[in-house]
N, C-alpha and C positions, 0 to 999 in steps of 0.2 A: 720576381721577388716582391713582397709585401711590405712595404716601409710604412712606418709613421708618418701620418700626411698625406700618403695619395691614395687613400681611401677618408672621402670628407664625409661623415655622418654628423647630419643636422640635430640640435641639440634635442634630446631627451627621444631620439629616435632607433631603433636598430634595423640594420640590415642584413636579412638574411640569403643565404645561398640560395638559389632557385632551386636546387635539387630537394630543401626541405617544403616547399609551397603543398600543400594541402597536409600535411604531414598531423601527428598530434602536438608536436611540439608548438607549430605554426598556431592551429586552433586556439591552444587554449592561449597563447602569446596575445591574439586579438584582442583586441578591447581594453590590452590592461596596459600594451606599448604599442607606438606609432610603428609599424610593420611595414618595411618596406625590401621587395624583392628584388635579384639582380643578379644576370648569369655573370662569368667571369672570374667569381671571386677567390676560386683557385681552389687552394688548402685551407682557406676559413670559411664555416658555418656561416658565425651572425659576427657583426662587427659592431658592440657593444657605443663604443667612442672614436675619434681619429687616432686612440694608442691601444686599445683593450680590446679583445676577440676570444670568441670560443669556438675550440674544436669538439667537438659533439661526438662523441667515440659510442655505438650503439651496440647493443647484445649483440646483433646480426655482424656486425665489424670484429668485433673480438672471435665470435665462432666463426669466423671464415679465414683468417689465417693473419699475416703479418702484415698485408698493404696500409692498415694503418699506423703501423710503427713507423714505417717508410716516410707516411706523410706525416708525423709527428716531428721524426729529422728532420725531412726537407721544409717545416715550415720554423724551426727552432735553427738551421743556417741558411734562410734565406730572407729572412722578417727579423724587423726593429721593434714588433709588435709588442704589445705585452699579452702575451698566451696562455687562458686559461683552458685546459682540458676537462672537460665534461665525460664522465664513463659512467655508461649504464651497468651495475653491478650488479645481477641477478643469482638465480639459482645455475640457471644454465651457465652465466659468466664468470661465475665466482672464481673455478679454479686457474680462470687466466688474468682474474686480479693484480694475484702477487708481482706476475711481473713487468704491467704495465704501471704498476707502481714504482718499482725502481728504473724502467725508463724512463719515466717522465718526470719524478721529484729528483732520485737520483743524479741521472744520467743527464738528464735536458735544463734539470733544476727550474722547470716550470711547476706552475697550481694545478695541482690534483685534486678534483670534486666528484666524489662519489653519487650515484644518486639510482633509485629503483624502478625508477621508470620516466618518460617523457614529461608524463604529467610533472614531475617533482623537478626533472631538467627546468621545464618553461617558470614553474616560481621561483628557482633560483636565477635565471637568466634576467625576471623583472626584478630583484634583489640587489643583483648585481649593474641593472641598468640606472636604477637611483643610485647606488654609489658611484656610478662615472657619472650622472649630472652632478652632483654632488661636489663632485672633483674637480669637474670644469670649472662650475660657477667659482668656485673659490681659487682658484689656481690654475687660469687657462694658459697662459705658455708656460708652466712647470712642466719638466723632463722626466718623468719617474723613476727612471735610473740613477738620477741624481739625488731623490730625496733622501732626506736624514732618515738611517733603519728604523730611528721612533716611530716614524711615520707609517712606517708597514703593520705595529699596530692596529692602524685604525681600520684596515684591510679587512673585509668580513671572510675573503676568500683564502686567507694564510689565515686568521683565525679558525676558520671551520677546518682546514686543512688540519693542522694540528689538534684540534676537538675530536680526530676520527682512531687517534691513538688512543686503546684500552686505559682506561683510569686516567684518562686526563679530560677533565671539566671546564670549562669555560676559565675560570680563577687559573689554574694551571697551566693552562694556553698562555694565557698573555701573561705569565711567571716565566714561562718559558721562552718567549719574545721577546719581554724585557734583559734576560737574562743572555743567548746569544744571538737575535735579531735577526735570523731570517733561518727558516729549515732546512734548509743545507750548510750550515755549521750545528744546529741539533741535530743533523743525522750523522754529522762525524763526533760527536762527543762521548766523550769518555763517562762510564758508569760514576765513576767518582764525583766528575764534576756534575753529573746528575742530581744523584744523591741529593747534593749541598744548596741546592732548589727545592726538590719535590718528596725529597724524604728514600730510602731503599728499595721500598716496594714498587712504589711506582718507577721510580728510574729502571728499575729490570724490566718491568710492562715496556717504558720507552725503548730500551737499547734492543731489546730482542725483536720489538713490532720493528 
């Protein structure tokens, strides 16, 4: 099991799985963050901070069958982590999208990031490596489970998560954040209570995506 803490990542640094070391994701990662390799690390990729990781779910993973749902469970009950899922969504992956979308926002209620290829993985990964310095510097023994739902605002990765629903724009994301605070109570909401946010049309676009 993977807990908070016993995996120490030196500040503004990431660590990735040995299995990705020449990879393209590794590539283009050089020069932009401090890269450091390490067999061992289980069920996580890169390990962003001592609370945040990414699981790296790749076109080749989707078309080959379920073992990474398997490791998607076993790292969502065996880590304290906070677990972001990375899926390369392509032409070939598209039609097993759907339903690693509602295991993983649904069913795990972890961050689901879509993305088209490696290249697009590695910028979001240095994205996401400034907002955990970020987090540190300002708030180094903060629990993240404990902060105020305000605070998942500030989140670029629940924002973007919510920006991937048809007709909802940056301004509507965080209407909709502010409104019920994390997306797993936007995914149980009622058209109605939609509506009274985003106006009719869009609330259909949301209840149905």
């Amino acid at each position: 099991p993977v807990t908070a803490g016993s995996i120490v990542v030196p500040h503004g640094h990431v660590i990735g799985n040995e299995k990705w070391r020449g990879s393209e994701v590794a590539q283009r990662l050089q020069g932009k963050v401090r890269l450091i390799f390490e067999d061992g690390l289980g069920l996580v990729d890169f390990h962003l901070s001592n609370r945040t990781c990414i699981l790296l779910i790749s076109e080749a993973d989707l078309v080959a069958g379920d073992e990474f749902k398997r490791r998607l469970v076993r790292f969502r009950n065996a880590s304290s982590l906070r677990g972001i899922a990375i899926v390369e969504k392509t032409q070939i992956s598209d039609q097993y999208y759907l339903g690693v979308q509602k295991l993983v926002v649904l069913e795990l209620g972890m961050v689901l990031l879509p993305v088209a290829n490696q290249g697009e993985a590695s910028q979001l990964i240095i994205q996401l490596v400034s907002f955990c310095v970020r987090e540190q510097s300002r708030d180094p023994g903060a629990n993240p489970f404990l902060r105020k739902q305000r605070a998942q605002l500030a989140e670029p990765a629940v924002l973007q998560t919510v920006q991937q629903i048809p007709g909802v724009g940056k301004t509507k994301a965080l209407l909709l954040l502010q409104q019920f605070g994390s997306i797993h109570r936007l995914c149980n909401t009622s058209i109605k209570e939609l509506e009274e946010v985003v106006g009719q049309t869009v609330a259909q676009q949301i209840y149905t995506f």
